[in-house]
C-alpha positions as CSV (number, residue, x, y, z in Angstrom):
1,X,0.0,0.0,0.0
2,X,1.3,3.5,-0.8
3,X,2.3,6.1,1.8
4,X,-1.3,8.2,0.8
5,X,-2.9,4.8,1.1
6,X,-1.6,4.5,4.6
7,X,-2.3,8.0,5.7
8,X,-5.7,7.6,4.4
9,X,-6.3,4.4,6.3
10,X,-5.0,6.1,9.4
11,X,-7.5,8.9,9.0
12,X,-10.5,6.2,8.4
13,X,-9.8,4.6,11.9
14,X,-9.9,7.7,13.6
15,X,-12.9,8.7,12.1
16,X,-14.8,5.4,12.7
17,X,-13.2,5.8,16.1
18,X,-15.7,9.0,16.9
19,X,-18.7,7.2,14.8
20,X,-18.9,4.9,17.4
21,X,-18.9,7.4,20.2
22,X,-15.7,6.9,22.2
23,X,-15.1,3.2,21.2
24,X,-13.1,1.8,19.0
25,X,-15.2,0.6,15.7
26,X,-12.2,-2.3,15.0
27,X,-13.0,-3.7,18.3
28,X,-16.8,-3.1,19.3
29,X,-18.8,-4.8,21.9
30,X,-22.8,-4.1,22.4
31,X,-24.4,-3.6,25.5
32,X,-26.0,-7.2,27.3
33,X,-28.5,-7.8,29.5
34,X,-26.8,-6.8,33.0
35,X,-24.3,-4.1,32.3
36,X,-25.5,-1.1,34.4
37,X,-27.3,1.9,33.5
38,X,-25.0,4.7,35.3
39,X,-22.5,4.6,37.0
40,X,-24.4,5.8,40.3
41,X,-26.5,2.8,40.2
42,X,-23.5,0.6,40.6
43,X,-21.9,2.7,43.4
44,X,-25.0,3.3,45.5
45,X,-24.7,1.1,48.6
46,X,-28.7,1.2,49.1
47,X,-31.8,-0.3,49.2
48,X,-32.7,2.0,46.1
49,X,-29.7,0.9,44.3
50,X,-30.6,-2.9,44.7
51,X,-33.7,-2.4,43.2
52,X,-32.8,-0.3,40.9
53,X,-30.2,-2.9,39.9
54,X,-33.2,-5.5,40.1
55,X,-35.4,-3.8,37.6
56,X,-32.1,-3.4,35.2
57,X,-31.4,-7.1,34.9
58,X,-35.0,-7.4,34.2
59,X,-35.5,-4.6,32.1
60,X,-35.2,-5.8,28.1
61,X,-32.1,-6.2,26.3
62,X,-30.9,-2.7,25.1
63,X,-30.9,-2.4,21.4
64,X,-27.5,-3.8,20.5
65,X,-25.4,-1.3,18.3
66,X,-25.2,-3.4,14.6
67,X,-22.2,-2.4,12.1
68,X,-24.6,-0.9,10.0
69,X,-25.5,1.7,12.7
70,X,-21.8,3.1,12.5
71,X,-20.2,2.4,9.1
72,X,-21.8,5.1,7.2
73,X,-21.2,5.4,3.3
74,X,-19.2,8.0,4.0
75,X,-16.8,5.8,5.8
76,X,-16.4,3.2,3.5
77,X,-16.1,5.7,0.7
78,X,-13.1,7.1,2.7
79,X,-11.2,3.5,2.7
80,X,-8.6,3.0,0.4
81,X,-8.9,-0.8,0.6
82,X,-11.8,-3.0,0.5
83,X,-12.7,-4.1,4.6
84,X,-13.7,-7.3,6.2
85,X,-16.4,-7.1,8.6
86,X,-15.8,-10.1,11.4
87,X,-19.2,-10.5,13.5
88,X,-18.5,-13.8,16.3
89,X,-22.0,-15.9,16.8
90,X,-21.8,-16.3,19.9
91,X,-21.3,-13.0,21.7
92,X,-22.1,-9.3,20.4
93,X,-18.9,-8.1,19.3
94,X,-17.3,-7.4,15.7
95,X,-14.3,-6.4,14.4
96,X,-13.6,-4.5,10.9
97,X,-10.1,-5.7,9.3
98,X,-8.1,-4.7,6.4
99,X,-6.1,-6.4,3.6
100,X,-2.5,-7.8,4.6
101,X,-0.4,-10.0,3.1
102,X,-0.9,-12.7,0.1
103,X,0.9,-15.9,-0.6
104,X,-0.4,-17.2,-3.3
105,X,-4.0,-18.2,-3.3
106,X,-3.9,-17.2,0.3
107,X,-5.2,-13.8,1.4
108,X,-4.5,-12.4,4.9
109,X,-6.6,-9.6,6.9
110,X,-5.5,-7.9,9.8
111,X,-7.0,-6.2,12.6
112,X,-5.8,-2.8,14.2
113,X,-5.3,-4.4,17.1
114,X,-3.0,-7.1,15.2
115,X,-5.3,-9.7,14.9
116,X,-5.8,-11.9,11.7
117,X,-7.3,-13.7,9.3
118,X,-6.5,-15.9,6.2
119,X,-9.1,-16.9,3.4
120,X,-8.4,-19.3,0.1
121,X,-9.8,-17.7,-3.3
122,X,-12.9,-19.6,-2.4
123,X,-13.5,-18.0,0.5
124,X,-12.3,-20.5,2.9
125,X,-11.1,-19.6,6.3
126,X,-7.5,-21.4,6.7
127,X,-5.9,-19.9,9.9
128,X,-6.5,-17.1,12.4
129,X,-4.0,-15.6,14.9
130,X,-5.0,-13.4,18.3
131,X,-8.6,-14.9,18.7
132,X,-7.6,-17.3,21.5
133,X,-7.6,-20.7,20.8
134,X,-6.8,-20.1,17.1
135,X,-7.1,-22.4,13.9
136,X,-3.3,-22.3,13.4
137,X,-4.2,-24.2,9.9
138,X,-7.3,-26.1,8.2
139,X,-6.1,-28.3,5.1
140,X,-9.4,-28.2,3.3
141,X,-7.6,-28.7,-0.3
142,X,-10.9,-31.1,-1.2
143,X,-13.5,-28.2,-0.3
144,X,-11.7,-26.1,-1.8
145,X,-11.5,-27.8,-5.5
146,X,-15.3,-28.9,-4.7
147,X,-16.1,-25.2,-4.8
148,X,-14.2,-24.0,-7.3
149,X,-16.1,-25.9,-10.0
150,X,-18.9,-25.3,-8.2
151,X,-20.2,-28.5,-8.1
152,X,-23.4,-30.1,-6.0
153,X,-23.5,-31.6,-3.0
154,X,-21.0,-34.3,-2.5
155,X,-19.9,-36.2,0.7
156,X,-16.9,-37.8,2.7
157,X,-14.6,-34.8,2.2
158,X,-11.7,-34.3,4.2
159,X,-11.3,-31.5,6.3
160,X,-7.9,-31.4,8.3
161,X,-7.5,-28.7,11.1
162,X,-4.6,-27.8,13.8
163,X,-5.8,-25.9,16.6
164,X,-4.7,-24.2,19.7
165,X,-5.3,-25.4,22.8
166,X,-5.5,-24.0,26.2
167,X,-1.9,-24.9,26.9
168,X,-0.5,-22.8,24.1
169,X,0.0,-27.0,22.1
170,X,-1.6,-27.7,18.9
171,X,-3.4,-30.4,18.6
172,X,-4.2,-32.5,15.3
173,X,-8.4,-33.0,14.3
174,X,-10.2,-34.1,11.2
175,X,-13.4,-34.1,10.4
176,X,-15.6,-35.5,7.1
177,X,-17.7,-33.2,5.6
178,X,-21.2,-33.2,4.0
179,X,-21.5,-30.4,1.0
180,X,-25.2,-29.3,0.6
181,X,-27.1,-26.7,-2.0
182,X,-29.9,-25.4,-0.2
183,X,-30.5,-22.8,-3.0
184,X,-31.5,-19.7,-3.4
185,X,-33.0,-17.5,-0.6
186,X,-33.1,-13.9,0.8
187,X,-30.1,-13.7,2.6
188,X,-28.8,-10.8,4.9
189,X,-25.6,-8.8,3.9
190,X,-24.5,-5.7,5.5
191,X,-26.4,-3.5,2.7
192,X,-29.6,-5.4,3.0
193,X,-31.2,-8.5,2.0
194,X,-30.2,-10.0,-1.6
195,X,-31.0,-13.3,-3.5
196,X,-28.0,-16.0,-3.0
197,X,-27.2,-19.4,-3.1
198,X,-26.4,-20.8,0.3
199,X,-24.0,-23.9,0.2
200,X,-24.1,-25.9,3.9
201,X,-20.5,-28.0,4.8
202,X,-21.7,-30.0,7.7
203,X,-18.5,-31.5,9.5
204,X,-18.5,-34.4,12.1
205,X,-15.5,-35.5,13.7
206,X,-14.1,-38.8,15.4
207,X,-14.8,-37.8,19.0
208,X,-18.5,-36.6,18.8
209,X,-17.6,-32.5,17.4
210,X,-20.1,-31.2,15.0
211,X,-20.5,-27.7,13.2
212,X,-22.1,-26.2,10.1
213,X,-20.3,-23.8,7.9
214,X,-22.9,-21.3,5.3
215,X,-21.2,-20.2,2.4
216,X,-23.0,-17.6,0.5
217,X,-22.7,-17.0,-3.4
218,X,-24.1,-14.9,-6.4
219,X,-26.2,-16.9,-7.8
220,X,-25.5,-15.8,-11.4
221,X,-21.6,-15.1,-10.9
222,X,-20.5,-17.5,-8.0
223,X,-19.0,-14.6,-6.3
224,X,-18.7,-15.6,-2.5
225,X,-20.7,-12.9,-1.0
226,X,-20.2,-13.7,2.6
227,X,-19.8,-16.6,5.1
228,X,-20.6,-18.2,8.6
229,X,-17.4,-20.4,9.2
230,X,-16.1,-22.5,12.2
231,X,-13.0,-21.5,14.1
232,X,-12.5,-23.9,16.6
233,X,-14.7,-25.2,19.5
234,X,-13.4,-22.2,22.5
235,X,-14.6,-19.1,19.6
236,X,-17.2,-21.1,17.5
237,X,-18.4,-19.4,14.4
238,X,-18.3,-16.0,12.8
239,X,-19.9,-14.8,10.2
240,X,-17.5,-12.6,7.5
241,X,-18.1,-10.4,4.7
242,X,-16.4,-8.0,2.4
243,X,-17.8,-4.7,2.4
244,X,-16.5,-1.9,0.0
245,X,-19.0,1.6,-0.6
């Protein structure tokens, strides 16, 4: 990237840094049932502030703050690169990276906060690092070709994975893999709802593991318009997607 590419880069994160009011758009979390009104309500030592912090666990889940309600136009329109949107399943929090490095068929995306993630030209996650207990590497060579001729639904392919475990080890898994057209359906982007085809690769492995990835294509191109992939059984799934104004 050029030096006025950086600059302008640099001047897009600081600017999505006051969209979202104070927090950091590359690394967002959404209010959850619990978190406290005011800061008086949790430092009151009173029979008012215990009910007050009754009716606030009760009281319904405040609207959570979607990507959509902070990248404007504007913003993307200000990005010299293209930018992956990174939403986990199984909390609110998402995460906006930007192109990295490429080796080959591989593409990388990194975070601001250092975090990445690599995708085959089919769209296939292949390794993440700073999530945790990361996907270090999935060998999903079979997928991949499957997809790239775009092909029905076929089963018994191989998916390989190393993964990280809690001791900082990586530890060996493989799963076999059910490819599924579901066809074509409304499907929600981050611009609104469009027509694709959704492609299901439901994996079981040899100890009992079991998880779904959605792949979602043009259904006149085959242009992977976004995904819902697996990363490994600590951070589940997350759903990706390119987003450019």
């Amino acid at each position: 990237m050029s030096a006025r590419g950086v600059l302008r880069l640099g001047g897009l994160v600081a600017l999505l840094a006051l969209a979202a009011c104070g927090q950091s758009l590359f690394s967002y979390r959404s209010p959850t049932i619990g978190d406290a009104t005011t800061q008086e309500e949790v430092n009151r030592p009173t029979v008012g502030g215990i009910a007050n912090a009754v009716r606030g666990f009760f009281r319904p889940t405040p609207p959570i703050s979607r990507p959509q309600q902070v990248i404007s136009a504007d913003v993307l329109q200000q990005s010299p690169v293209p930018l992956l949107l990174l939403e986990f399943e199984d909390n609110n929090t998402w995460t906006l990276l930007q192109p990295s490095l490429a080796n080959g068929a591989v593409q990388t995306w990194i975070s601001d906060t250092g975090q990445t993630l690599s995708f085959d030209d089919q769209g296939v996650l292949q390794a993440t690092r700073g999530l945790g207990r990361d996907l270090m590497i999935a060998d999903s060579k079979e997928l991949r070709s499957h997809m790239a001729r775009r092909a029905g639904a076929s089963d018994n392919l191989l998916r390989v994975v190393e993964l990280l475990d809690g001791e900082n080890q990586i530890i060996r898994d493989a799963f076999v893999c059910t490819l599924r057209d579901v066809g074509v359906a409304p499907r929600p982007l981050f611009a609104g709802t469009e027509p694709l085809r959704e492609i299901q690769e439901a994996c079981f492995g040899a100890q009992g593991e079991a998880f779904t990835n959605l792949y979602w294509r043009d259904p006149r191109s085959g242009f992977l318009r976004g995904s819902l992939q697996w990363i490994s059984p600590e951070v589940g799934r997350a759903r990706f997607e390119v987003i450019t104004n």
